[in-house]
LUMLO-569265 format. One line per 8 residues: number of its first residue (from 0); for each residue x, y, z of N, C-alpha, C, CB. Coordinates in pm, whole numbers. Glycine has a CB too. Layout:
BEGIN
NUM> X:Y:Z:X:Y:Z:X:Y:Z:X:Y:Z | ...
This chain:
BEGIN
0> 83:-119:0:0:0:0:87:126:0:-94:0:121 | 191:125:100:283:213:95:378:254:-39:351:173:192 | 376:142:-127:517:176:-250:346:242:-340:661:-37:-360 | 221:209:-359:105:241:-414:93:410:-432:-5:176:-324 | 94:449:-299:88:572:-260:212:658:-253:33:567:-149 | 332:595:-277:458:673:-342:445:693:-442:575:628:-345 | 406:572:-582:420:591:-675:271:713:-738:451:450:-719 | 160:692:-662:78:818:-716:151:922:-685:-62:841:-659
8> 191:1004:-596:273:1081:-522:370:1097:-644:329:1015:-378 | 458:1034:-702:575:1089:-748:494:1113:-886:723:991:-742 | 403:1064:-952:343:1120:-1071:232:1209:-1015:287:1007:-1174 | 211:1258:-958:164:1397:-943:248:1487:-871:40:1401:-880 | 359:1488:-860:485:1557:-855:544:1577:-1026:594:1458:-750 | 554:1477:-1105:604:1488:-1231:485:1593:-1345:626:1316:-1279 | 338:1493:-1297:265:1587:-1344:287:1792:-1322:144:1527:-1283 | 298:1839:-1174:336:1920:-1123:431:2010:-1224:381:1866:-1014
16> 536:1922:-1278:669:1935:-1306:621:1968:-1470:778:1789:-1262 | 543:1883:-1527:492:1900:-1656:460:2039:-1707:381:1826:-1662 | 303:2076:-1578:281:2123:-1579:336:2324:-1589:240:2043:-1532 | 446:2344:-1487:573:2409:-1528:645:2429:-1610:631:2392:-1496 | 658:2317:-1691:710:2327:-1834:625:2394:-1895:732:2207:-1907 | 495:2358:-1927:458:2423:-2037:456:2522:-1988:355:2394:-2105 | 442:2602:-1866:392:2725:-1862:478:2820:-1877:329:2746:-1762 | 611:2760:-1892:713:2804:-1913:702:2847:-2084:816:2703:-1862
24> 687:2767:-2162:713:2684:-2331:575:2857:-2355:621:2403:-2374 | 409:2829:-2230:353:2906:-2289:394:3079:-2284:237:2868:-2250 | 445:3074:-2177:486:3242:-2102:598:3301:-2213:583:3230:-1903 | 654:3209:-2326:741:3267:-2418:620:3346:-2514:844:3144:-2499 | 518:3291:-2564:443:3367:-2675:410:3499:-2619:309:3294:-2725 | 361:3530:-2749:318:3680:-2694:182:3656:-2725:387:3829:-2769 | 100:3810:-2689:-53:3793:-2672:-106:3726:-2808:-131:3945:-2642 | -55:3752:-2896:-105:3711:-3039:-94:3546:-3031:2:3783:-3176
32> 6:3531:-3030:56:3375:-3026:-49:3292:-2937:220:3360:-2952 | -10:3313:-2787:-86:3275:-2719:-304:3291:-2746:-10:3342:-2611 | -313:3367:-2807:-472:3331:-2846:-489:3263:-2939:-559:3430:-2877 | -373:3238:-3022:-418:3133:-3143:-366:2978:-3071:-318:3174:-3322 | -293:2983:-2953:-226:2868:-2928:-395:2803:-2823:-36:2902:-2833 | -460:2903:-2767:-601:2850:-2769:-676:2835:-2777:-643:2835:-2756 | -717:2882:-2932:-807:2846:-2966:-792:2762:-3068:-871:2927:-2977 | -627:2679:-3069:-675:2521:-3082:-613:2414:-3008:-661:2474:-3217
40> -597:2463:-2885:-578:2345:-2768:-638:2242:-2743:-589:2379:-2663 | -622:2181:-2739:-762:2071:-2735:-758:1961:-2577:-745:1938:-2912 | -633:2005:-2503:-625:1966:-2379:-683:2088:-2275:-478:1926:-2358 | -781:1990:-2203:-877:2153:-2128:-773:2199:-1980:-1107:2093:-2041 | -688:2090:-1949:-627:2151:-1818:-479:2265:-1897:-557:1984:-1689 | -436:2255:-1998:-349:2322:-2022:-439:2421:-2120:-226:2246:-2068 | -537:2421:-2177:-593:2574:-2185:-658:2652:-2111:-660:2592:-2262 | -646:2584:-2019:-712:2681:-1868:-586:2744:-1799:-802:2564:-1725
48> -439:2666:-1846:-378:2739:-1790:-303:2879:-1917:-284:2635:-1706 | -315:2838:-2006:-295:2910:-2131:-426:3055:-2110:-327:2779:-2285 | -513:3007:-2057:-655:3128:-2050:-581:3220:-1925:-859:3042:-1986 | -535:3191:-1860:-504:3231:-1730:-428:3311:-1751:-463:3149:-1642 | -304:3247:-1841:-195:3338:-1873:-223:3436:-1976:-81:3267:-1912 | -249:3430:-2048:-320:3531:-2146:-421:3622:-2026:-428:3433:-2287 | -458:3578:-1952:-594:3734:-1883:-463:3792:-1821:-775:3689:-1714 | -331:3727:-1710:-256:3777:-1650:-166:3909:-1751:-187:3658:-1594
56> -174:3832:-1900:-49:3935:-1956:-141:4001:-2003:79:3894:-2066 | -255:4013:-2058:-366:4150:-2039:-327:4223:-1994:-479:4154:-1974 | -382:4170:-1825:-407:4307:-1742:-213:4346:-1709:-534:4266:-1552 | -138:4277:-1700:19:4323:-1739:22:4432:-1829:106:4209:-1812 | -48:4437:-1973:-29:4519:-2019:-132:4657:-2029:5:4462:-2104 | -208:4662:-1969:-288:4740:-1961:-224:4865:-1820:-426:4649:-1945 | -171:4736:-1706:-104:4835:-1607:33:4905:-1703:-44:4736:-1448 | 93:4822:-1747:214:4882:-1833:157:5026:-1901:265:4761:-1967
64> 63:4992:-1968:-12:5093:-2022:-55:5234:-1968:-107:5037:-2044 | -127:5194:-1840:-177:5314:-1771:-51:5397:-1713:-281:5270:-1650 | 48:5325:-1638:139:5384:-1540:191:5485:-1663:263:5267:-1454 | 233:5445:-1768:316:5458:-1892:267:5648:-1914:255:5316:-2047 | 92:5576:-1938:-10:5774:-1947:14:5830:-1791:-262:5766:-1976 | 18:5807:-1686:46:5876:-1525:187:5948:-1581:75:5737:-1358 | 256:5850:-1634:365:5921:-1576:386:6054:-1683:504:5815:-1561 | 402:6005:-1793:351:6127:-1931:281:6228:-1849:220:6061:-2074
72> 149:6222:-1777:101:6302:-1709:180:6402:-1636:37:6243:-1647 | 257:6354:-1542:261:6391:-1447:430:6468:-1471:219:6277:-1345 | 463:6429:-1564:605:6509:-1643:511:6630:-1735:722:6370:-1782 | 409:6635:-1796:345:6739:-1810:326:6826:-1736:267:6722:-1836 | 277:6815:-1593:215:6886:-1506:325:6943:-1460:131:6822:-1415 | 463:6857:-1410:581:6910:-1363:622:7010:-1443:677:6820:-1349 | 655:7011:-1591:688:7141:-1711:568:7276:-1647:628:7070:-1931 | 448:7207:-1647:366:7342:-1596:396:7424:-1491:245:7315:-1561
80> 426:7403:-1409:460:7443:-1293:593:7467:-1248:414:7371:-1225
């Protein structure tokens, strides 16, 4: 029972490990890449993590985005004054 419950144990450690990889393999694309890479995934636990990463580098770039207009802003306002 004991070598039973090692061996699930070490494949959901490898799984774990899999899992890391790709997210690694996916975190190289860029936003473009990554929406075509799911919408033809056809494994649902790695396009859930592919969905995930794509909403994360969204809103990544949207903060990139905003801070980007603050600061433009706020080097405006500094010239004014």
């Amino acid at each position: 029972m004991l070598v039973l419950f090692q061996v699930a144990r070490e494949k959901a450690v490898m799984n774990e490990l899999e899992k890391i990889q790709i997210i690694q393999q996916l975190n190289k694309l860029d936003l473009q890449e990554l929406q075509a890479y799911i919408s033809v995934c056809e494994t649902v636990i790695i396009k859930k993590i592919a969905v995930q990463l794509y909403n994360s580098k969204v809103k990544a770039k949207r903060t990139l985005e905003t801070n980007q207009k603050l600061q433009y802003y706020k080097s405006l306002i500094s010239k004014c004054y």
